[in-house]
C-alpha positions, -999 to 999 in steps of 0.1 A, spaced: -256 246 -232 -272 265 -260 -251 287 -281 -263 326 -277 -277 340 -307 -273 369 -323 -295 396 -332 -326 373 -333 -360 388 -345 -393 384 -328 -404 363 -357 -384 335 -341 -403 334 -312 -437 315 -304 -469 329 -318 -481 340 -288 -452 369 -273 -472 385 -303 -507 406 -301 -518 403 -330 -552 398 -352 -584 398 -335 -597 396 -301 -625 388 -281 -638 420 -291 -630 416 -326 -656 389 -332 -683 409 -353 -679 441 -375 -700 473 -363 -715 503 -384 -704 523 -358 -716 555 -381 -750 539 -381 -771 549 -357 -793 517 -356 -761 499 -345 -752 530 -317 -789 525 -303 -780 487 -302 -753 493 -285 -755 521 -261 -781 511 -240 -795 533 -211 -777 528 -176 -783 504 -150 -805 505 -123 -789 522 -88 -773 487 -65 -800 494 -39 -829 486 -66 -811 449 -71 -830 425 -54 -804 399 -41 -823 368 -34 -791 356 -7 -807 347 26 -770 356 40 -763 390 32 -776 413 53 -755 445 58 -768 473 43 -733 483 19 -728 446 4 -734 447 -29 -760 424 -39 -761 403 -71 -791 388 -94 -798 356 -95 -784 337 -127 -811 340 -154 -823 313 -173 -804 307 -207 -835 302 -229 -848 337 -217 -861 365 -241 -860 400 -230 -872 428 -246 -855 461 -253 -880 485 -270 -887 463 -307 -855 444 -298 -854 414 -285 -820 390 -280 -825 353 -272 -797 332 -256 -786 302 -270 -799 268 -259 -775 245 -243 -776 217 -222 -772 221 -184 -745 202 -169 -718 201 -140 -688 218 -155 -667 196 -129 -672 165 -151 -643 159 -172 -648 130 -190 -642 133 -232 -681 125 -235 -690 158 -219 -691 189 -236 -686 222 -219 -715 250 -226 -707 272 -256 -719 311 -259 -725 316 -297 -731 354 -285 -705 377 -300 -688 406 -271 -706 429 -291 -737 412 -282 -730 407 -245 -718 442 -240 -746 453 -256 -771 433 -234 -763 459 -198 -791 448 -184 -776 407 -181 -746 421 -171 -727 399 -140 -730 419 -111 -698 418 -86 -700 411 -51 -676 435 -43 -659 471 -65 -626 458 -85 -596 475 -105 -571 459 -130 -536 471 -135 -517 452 -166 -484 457 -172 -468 455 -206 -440 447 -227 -430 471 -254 -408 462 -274 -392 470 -311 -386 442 -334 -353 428 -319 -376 425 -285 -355 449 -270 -374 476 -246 -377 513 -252 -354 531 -235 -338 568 -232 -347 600 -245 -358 587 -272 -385 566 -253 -399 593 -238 -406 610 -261 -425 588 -282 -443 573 -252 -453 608 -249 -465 608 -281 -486 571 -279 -503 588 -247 -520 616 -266 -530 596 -295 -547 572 -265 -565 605 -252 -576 614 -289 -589 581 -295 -607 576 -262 -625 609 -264 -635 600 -302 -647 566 -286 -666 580 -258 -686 605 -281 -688 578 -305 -670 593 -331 -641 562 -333 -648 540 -364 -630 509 -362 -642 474 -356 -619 466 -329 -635 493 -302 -675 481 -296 -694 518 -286 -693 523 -253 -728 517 -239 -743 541 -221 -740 531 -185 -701 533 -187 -705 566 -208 -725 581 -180 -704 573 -151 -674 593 -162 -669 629 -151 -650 643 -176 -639 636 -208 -601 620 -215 -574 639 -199 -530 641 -201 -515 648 -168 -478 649 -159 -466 628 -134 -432 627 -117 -425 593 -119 -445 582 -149 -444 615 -168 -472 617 -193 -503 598 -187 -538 598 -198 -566 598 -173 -602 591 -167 -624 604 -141 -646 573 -133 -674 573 -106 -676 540 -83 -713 538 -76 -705 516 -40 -692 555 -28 -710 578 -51 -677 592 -53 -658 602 -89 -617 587 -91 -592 601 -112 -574 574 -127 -543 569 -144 -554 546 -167 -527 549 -201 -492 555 -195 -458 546 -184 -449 517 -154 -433 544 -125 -420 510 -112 -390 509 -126 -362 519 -138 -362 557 -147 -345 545 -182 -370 516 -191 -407 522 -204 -431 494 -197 -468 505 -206 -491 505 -178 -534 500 -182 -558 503 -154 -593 499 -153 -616 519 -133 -631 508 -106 -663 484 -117 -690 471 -105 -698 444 -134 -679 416 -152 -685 427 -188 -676 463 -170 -644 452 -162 -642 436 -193 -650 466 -216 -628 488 -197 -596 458 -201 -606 450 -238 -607 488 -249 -573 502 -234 -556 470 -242 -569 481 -280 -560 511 -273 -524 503 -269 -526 484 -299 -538 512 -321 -514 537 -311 -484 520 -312 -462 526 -339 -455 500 -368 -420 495 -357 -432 489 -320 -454 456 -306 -464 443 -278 -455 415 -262 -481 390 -239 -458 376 -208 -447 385 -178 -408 384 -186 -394 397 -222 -380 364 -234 -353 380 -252 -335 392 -224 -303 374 -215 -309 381 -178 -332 388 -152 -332 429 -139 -344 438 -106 -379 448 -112 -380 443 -150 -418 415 -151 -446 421 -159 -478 412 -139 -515 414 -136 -524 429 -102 -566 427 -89 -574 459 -65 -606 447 -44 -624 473 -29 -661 473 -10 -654 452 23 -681 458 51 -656 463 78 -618 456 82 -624 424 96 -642 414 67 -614 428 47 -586 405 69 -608 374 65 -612 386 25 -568 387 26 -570 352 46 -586 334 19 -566 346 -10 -537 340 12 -547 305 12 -549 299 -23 -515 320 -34 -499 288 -48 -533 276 -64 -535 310 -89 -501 311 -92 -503 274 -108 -533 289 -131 -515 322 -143 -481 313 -143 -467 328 -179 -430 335 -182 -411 304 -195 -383 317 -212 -352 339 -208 -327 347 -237 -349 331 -266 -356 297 -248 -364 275 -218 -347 268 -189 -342 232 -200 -354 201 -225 -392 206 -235 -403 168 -227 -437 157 -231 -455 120 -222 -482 103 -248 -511 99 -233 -520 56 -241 -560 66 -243 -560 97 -261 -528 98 -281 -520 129 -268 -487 146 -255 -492 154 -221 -460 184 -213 -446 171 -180 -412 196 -190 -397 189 -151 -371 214 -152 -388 243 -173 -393 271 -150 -430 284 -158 -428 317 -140 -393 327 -140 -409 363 -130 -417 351 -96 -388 332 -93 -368 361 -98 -384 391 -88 -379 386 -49 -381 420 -42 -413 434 -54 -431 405 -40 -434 380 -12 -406 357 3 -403 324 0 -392 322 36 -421 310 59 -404 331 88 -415 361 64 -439 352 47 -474 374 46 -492 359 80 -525 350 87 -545 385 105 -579 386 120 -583 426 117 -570 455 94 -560 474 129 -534 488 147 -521 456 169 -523 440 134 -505 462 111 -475 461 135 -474 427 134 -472 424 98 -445 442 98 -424 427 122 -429 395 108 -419 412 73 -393 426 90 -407 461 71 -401 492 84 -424 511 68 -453 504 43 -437 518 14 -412 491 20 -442 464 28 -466 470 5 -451 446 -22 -464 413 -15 -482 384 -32 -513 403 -20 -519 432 3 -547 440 23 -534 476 35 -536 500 8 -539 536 5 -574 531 -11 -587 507 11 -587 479 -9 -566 444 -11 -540 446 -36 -534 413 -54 -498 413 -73 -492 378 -80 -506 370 -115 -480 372 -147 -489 390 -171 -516 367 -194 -517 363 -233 -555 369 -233 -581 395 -216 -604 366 -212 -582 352 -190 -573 379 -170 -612 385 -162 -615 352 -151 -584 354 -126 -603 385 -118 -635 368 -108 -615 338 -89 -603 369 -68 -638 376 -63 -650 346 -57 -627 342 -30 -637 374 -12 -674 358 -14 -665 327 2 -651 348 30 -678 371 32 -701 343 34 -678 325 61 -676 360 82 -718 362 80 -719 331 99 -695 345 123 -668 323 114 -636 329 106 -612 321 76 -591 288 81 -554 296 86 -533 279 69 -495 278 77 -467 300 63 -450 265 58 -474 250 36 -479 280 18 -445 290 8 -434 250 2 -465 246 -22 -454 284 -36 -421 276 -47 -430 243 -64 -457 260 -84 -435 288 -97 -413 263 -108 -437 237 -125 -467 250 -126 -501 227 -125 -481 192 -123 -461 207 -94 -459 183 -64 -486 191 -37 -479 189 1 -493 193 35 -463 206 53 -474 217 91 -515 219 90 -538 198 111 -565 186 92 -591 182 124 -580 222 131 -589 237 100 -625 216 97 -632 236 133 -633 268 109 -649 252 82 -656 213 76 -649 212 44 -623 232 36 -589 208 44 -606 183 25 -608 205 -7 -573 222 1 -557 186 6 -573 160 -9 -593 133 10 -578 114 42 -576 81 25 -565 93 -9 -545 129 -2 -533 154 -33 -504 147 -53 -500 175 -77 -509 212 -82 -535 207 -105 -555 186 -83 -556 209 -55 -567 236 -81 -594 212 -84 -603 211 -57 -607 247 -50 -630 250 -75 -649 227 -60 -649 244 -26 -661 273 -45 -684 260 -64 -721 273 -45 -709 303 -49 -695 306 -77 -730 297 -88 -744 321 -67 -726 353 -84 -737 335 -117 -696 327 -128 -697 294 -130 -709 291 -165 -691 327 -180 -669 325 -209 -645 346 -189 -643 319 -162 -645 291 -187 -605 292 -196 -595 286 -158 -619 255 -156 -608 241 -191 -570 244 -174 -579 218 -154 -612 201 -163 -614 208 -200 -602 189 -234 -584 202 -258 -573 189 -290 -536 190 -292 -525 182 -259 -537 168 -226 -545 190 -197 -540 203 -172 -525 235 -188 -518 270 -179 -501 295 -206 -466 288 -195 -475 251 -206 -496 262 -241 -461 286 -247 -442 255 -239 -459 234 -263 -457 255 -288 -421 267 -289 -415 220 -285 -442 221 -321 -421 248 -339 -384 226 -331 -395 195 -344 -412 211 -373 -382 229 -380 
């Protein structure tokens, strides 16, 4: 048993419970008071959706959003006397792993790829981010009382001073990219404060969601009315978008934004449970949560909740990120040399990697199979009442916190189940494996099949393994027969399971093989080669140099806090 420790600063901790120096919007400076550069930047808006030509044989109703087709990456395309040219790379399946193969590489800055609108990754359906996060002093302790609120008070209306100076570009700093035009023209109004009863003071943005033609008023800046009245956690939400780099922008710029108004005695800190705490409090994590919007009907919407219901263990093993309670692990840090590359691989058996979902039973699903989210083929009546009886719910306020929830008040799925991440990048690309999902569904429902069910029992049994160890967890089919689910689709139990003759053993190759069950489309919606998407592939697939995959975050914090023991 460790001994406690008192009064221990921040500084102690890994790197990476820090935000600090420059992010993926930070990698080129901008005259932001020259207008050349504004021109560069803010280009003109997008076409409406119902000019996109999607070149999908399979979609055919009228409100599915289409998508281009991925462009080649030696094309040139002129913007008035500008022209931007991608960089050459050599094609190649991004499922091959072996150390010969190199992954693509984007030598494009953000600035450049925000500035390019008219590239921009289309999504197959609307999508919202909600990211909740730690604020702390510089003991790690939270910001609580009286004292809190006020000065969360005060953060919020520095936000809506810097948001307005950013959307009439007025805002000179490096870190904040001018917003380009398209996103400049779909709000209503400028920045707005608003008081709310359980958040008090937020800032707001009215947004337009072009699937609707409708404007949203969103709280995007402001305090978590989660939980407890005494604790501040900052919330940031997106608006609803329609693009990757969209959704990007929006996450980049109020995650900045926090930065920038906090003050110097106040930091933020990038996991889902404050390692500093000496216990876990009811409702104290912090998560990423995905609201997916734009389904053609609810049946499309149950078979959309079906397929992320399928894969809850498999992005739970890619985002788990909270391995640390009272300044360390749950146990020994133990890590295996690899004989060919000479490499620690961080096996660390007994280190909890997400002790938010271990904990935090009550704002999320059970593990119990008996209870556990079911399988629905319709967002209706007959099936909202039988959600809640096998929740045992007896209301939806009481329901409506689950791994992911396909009946909320705006229509959309709400997925909860992502920790909080250390980078934006990776957030976007747990985003677009949401997405992705959806499409696969959609796709599925156009042929007038369904989504295969898979059982509570596996579900929950894989669950709790991968809350616990992450990627290396054990893999198991628990109840599911293989012959059943190929009726649905013939290659699905094959990807979820492994093959007959040589069946899954661990997390990381079922995460595997999801990816390759997704692959077409993920080709399709032009993902497969993003740099957002590239950090969830390279968990699994990838090389890196100090250590041997697979990896999540809860692993790179792992091996980092094992690096900083032995070098004392």
């Amino acid at each position: 048993m460790a001994k406690k420790k008192k009064d221990k600063e921040l500084s102690d901790l890994p790197e990476t419970f820090l935000i600090g120096g420059k992010g993926i919007d930070q990698k080129e400076k901008v005259k932001e008071n020259d207008q050349d550069s504004l021109k560069k930047y803010g280009m003109t808006s997008l076409p409406l959706y119902d000019a996109i030509q999607s070149k999908s044989s399979t979609s055919t109703a009228s409100n599915v959003i289409p998508f281009s087709q991925p462009m080649s990456s030696q094309s040139i395309e002129k913007k008035g006397q500008q022209q931007l040219e991608y960089p050459k790379t050599t094609q190649r399946d991004v499922f091959e792993y072996s150390g010969k193969s190199k992954t693509i590489h984007y030598e494009r800055s953000w600035h450049e790829i925000l500035a390019d609108v008219e590239h921009w990754t289309p999504f197959p359906f609307t999508i919202g981010m909600e990211m909740e996060l730690i604020i702390a002093n510089n003991r790690g302790e939270y910001l609580e009382g009286e004292e809190a609120a006020y000065r969360m008070q005060e953060i919020v209306k520095e936000a809506q001073k810097i948001m307005n100076a950013i959307i009439n570009h007025e805002f000179q700093d490096e870190s904040f990219p001018p917003m380009p035009e398209y996103i400049k023209n779909k709000l209503g109004l400028q920045a707005y404060t608003a008081k709310d009863e359980e958040k008090g003071l937020t800032m707001n943005l009215r947004y337009k969601n072009d699937l609707t033609n409708e404007f949203i008023d969103i709280q995007s800046f402001g305090r978590d009315g989660n939980v407890t009245a005494t604790t501040y956690i900052l919330e940031l939400v997106t608006p609803v978008c329609m693009y990757v780099e969209e959704l990007a922008y929006w996450a980049s710029t109020l995650f900045q934004l926090a930065k920038k108004t906090l003050p110097r005695d106040l930091t933020i800190m990038a996991t889902a449970l404050n390692p500093t705490v000496k216990e876990y409090t009811r409702g104290l994590s912090h998560g990423d949560h995905n609201h997916i919007g734009g389904f053609v009907d609810n049946v499309e919407r149950a078979m959309c909740y079906n397929m992320i219901r399928n894969f809850i263990p498999h992005i739970i093993a890619l985002s788990v990120n909270s391995p640390f309670i009272n300044y360390q692990p749950t146990d020994e840090v133990k890590s295996i040399i690899d004989k060919k590359s000479n490499k620690p691989r961080y096996t660390a058996p007994n280190c909890v990697r997400s002790l938010r979902l271990k904990n935090n039973t009550t704002m999320l699903s059970s593990n119990d199979p008996k209870h556990y989210i079911p399988y629905i083929t319709n967002v209706d009546e007959q099936n909202k009442q039988y959600i809640l009886q096998v929740l045992q719910k007896k209301d939806w306020y009481d329901a409506r916190f689950q791994d992911v929830f396909p009946l909320t008040d705006f229509g959309t799925i709400e997925v909860r189940i992502m920790d909080a991440q250390i980078s934006i990048c990776r957030r976007i690309g747990l985003a677009m494996l949401n997405i992705a999902l959806c499409y696969k569904a959609r796709k599925l429902y156009q042929k007038g099949k369904f989504v295969p069910p898979i059982s509570s029992e596996t579900i929950t049994f894989n669950r709790k393994n991968v809350i616990n160890r992450g990627l290396i967890a054990p893999w198991k089919n628990v109840s599911d027969n293989k012959y059943e689910l190929s009726k649905y689709d013939p290659k699905f139990a094959d990807y979820y399971f492994g093959p007959e003759n040589q069946p899954y053993s661990y997390a990381f190759q079922a995460v595997q093989g999801m990816f390759h069950y997704l692959k077409d489309e993920l080709k399709e919606l032009n993902f497969l080669y993003s740099p957002f998407f590239k950090p969830l592939l390279q968990s699994v697939f990838g090389e890196i140099s100090y250590a041997e995959i697979p990896m999540a975050e809860a692993d790179y914090q792992l091996c980092l806090y094992d690096y900083k023991l032995k070098k004392g």
